[in-house]
N, C-alpha and C positions, 0 to 999 in steps of 0.2 A: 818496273817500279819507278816512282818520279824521285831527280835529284832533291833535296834539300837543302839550303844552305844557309845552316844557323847563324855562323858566322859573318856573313853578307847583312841577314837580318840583326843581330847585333850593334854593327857598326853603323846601320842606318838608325837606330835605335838612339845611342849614345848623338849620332849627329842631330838628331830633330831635337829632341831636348837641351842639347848645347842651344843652337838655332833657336828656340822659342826664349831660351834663356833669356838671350842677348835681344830679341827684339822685345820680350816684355820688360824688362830695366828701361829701354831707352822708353816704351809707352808711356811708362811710371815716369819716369824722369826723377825719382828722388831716392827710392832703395832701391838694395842688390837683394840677392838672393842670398840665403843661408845654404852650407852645401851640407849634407851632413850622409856618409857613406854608410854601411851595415853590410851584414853578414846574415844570409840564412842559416837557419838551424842546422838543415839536413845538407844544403848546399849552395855556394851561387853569394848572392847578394844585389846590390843595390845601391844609389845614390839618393837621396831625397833632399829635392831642392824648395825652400820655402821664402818667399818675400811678405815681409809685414808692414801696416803700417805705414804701407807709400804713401802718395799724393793720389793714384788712382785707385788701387788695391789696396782693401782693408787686410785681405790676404792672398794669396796665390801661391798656389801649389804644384810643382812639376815633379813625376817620381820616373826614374828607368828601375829596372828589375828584370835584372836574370837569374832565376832560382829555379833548382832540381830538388829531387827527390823522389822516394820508392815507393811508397803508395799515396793514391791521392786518395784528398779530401772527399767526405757524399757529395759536394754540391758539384762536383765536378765527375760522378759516375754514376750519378741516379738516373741519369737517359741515357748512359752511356757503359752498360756493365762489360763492354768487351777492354776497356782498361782498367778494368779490376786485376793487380795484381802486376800491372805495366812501372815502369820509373816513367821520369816526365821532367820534362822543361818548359818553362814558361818564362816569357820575356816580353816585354811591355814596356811603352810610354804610356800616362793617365796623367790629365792634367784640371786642375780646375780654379778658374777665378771667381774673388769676389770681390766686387767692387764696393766704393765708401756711396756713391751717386747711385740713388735707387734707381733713376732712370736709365743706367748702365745695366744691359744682364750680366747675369752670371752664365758664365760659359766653361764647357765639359766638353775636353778632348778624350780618345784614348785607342791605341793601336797596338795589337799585342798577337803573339804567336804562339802556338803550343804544339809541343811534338814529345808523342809516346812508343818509344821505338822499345822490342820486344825482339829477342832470340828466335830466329827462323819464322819471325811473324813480318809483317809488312808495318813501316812505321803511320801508326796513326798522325796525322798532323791538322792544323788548322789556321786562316786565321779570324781574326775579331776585331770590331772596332767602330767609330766612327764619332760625330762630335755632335750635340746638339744646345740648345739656347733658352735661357729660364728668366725673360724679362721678367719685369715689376711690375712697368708701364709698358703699355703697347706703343708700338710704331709702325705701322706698316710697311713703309721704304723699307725699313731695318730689318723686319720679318721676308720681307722680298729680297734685299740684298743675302740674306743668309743663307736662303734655299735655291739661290738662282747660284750664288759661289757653289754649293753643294751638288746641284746639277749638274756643274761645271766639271766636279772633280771626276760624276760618275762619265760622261758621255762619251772617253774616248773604250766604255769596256764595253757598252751595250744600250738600245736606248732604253730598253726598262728598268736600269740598275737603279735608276735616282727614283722612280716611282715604287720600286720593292723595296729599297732600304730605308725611303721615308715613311712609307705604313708602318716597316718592320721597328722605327725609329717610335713614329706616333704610337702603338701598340704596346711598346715597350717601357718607355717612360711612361705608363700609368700606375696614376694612384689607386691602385681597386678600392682602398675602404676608403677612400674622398669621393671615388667617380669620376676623376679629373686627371689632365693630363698634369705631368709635372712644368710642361714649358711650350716652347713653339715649334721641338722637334728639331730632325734637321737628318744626320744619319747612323742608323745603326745597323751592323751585319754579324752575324757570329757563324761558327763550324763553316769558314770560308775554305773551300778546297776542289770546287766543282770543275774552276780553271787549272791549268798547270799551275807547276808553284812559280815560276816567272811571272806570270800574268795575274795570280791571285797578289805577288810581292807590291809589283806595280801599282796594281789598285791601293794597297795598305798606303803606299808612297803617295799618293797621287791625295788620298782623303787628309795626311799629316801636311802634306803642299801646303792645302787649301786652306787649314784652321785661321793663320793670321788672313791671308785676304778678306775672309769671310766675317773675322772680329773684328780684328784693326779699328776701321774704319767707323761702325757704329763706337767705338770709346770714343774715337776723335769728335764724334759729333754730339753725344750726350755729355760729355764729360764736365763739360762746365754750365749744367742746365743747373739752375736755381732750386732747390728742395728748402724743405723746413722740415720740423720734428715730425708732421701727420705721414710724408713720405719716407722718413726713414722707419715709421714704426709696423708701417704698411711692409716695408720690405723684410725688415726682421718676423714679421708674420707670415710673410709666404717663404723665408728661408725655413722655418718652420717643415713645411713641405718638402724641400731638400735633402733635410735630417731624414725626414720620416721611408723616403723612397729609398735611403741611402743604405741604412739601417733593418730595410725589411725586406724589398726587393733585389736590390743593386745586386748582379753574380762577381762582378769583382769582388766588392767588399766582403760578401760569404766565402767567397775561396780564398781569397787575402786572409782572414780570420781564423780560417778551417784548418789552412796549408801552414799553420805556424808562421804567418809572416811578421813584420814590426808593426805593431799596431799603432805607432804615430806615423807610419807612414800610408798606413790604409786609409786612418782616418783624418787623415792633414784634407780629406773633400770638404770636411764637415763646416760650415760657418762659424766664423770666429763669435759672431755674438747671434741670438735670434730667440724668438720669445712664442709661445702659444698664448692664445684669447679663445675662452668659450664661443661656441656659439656664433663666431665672427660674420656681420654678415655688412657687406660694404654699401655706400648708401646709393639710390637711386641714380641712374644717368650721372655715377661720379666717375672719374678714370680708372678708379681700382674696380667700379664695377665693370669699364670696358674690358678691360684684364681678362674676367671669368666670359665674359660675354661674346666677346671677337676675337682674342687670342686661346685662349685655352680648349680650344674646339680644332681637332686638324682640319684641316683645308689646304687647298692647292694654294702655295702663296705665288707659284709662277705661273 
């Protein structure tokens, strides 16, 4: 049977979120974070860290969570009935920004781990994760900077890792009742455990590396791009979209929800302000039609 070690994964836990902390204050350069700890129900707990309000981020959200418990949620045994009647631990970082500059994306981290060990059974475990990018505006450099960092993280496990967890990513992030993807993708992986657990940890480490290289750099460069009201009402329309996948798809949020978690802390994803229009349809050869038209389709961006 393979080692495990929770506590290893913990500690790396509590450090990336520390670490994202401090480098998004200094990206913002005007607010801190709000820290606000909790307590699960059944067991465990949490810290939930929120910035409002900055110069860059209208909001930002960083959660850690370590929480137990004795039976899980459906959304976490309906493909999976051999942990019907197992306890369980689940531990995670999930993070998400949202920027005031349409032309800035919003960006979705999250790395998390789950082990359901059982008396004279073998512990099921797992892990999950990965980060991807829901521009406004298209950029191509910045759609290429984000998936060549994400290559990056996957290439020292295999070379097809970054071509299965980008489909598994494009696949994933869709809107079924739009048709559309929610963003430009990037990476997603779940029921990770095919490697050892060293080798499966690593990789979790290696995708949490990568978020800031991979973001950073696009804030720094759209960040003071010139907008008026027609792009900020464009972006409150497609956070629209955000809500929608978050709320109906997302399997964090249905297990966060399911598993009795803090429900400000599930939903600290959700956009601080954002609006739906009938019928929306963006005008000919305008950039919000490029959006739907050369971003919102996957494609190889490297």
């Amino acid at each position: 049977m393979q080692d495990i070690d929770i506590q290893s994964v913990e500690i790396y836990m509590h450090a990336l979120q520390e670490k994202i902390t401090v480098a998004l204050e200094k990206l913002d350069g005007k607010q801190r974070f709000q820290r606000d700890p909790w307590t699960h129900s059944e067991g465990g707990g949490g810290e939930t860290r929120v910035l409002r309000h900055g110069e860059v981020f209208e909001q930002a959200g960083i959660n850690f969570s370590h929480v137990h418990g004795t039976t899980l949620p459906p959304s976490a045994t309906a493909h999976r009935p051999e942990l019907v009647g197992r306890n369980w631990q689940a531990l995670g970082v999930s993070l998400v920004l949202h920027p005031w500059n349409p032309y800035v994306p919003t960006a979705h981290m999250n790395v998390r781990f789950f082990a359901a060990p059982k008396e004279n059974k073998k512990t099921v475990w797992w892990f999950g994760g990965g980060f991807d990018l829901t521009p406004y505006y298209g950029f191509v450099e910045d759609a290429r900077h984000w998936h060549s960092t994400a290559k990056t993280a996957c290439e020292p496990f295999g070379t097809d890792v970054y071509t299965r967890f980008k489909q598994w990513c494009d696949e994933y992030f869709f809107i079924r009742h739009r048709n559309e993807p929610r963003g430009i993708g990037g990476l997603f992986f779940d029921d990770l455990n095919t490697w050892e657990f060293e080798r499966c940890f690593a990789f979790v480490r290696s995708v949490g590396y990568h978020f800031l290289p991979a973001y950073t750099p696009i804030v720094e460069k759209r960040r003071a791009l010139k907008y008026g009201e027609h792009e900020r009402q464009f972006q409150l329309y497609r956070r629209g979209r955000y809500v929608e996948f978050n709320l109906v798809y997302d399997r964090g949020t249905l297990f966060g929800l399911q598993s009795g978690g803090r429900t400000e802390s599930i939903l600290m994803s959700l956009p601080p302000e954002v609006r739906w229009e009938y019928d929306f349809k963006p005008d000919k050869h305008s950039p919000e039609a490029e959006l739907y038209e050369r971003f919102l389709k996957p494609r190889d961006w490297v």
